[in-house]
N, C-alpha and C positions, 0 to 999 in steps of 0.2 A: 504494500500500500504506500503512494505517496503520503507525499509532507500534504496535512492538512490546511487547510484554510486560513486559522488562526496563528499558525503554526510561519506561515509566511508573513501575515501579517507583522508579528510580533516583529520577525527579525528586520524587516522594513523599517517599521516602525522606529524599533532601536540603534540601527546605519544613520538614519536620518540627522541632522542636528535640526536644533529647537526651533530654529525659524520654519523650517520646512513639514513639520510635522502635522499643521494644524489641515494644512490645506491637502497632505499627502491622505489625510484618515477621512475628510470631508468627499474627495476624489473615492476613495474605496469605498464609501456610503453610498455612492451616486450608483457607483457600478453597482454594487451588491443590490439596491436596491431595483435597477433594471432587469438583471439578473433574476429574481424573484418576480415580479412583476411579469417578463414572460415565461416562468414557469419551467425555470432550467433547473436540473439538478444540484443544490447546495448543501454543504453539511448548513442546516437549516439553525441549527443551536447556534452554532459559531457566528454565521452570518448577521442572526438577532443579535447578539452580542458584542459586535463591530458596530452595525447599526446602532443600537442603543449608547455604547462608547462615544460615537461622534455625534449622536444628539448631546448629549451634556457635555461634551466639549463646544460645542454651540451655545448653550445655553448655561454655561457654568458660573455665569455670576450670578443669575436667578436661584435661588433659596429654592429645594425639590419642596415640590408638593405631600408630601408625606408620605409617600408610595414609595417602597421599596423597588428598585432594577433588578429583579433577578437574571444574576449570569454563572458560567460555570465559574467556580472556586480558584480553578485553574488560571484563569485570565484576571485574576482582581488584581494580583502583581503587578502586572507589564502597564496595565489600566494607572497604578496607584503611583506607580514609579513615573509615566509619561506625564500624570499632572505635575505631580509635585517638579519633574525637569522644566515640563512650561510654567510654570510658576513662579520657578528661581528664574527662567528667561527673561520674565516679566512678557510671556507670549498670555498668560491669562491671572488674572487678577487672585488675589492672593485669596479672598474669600472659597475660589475652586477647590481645594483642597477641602475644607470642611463641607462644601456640596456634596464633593465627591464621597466622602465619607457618610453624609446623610443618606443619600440616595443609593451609594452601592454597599455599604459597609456590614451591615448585617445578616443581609438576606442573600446568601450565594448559592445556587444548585451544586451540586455534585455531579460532574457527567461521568 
């Protein structure tokens, strides 16, 4: 079996430097999300969990709604590690980190 989905992501992701990253995960939304939309084969968990990623990096100065992100367990690292790097970049506002933490921190599935 190949490298999964997430599995490329991440290493993307982490190549990348901090300026380049916001708009590299926003581009992977676009795809994934077209991708789904015509109904192509995806690992379906990972894809929701990229997508769901790059919405609160969109929206991460906004305070989450109180609703828990469930994603796999797996990705909460790579997820915790990329804010807090945009962060220190001053690529996202320093309040991200404790969003991030509202919104993903509790509630992670196990895949």
């Amino acid at each position: 079996m190949g490298v999964q989905l997430f599995d490329k992501f991440a290493d993307m992701i982490e190549k990348l430097p901090a300026k380049a990253v916001l708009k590299a995960v926003r581009l992977e939304r676009q795809m994934l999300e077209s991708d789904m939309a015509q109904k192509r084969t995806l690992p379906m968990l990972e894809a929701r969990s990229i997508v769901a990623f790059s919405n609160f990096l969109e929206n991460s100065s906004i305070p989450p709604n109180g609703h828990k992100i469930v994603i796999p367990i797996q990705h909460l690292g790579l997820y915790r590690n990329t804010v807090r790097r945009l962060v220190e970049d001053g690529d996202l506002p320093f309040e991200a980190g404790e969003n991030f933490e509202a919104a993903f921190g509790a509630m992670m599935k196990v895949a």
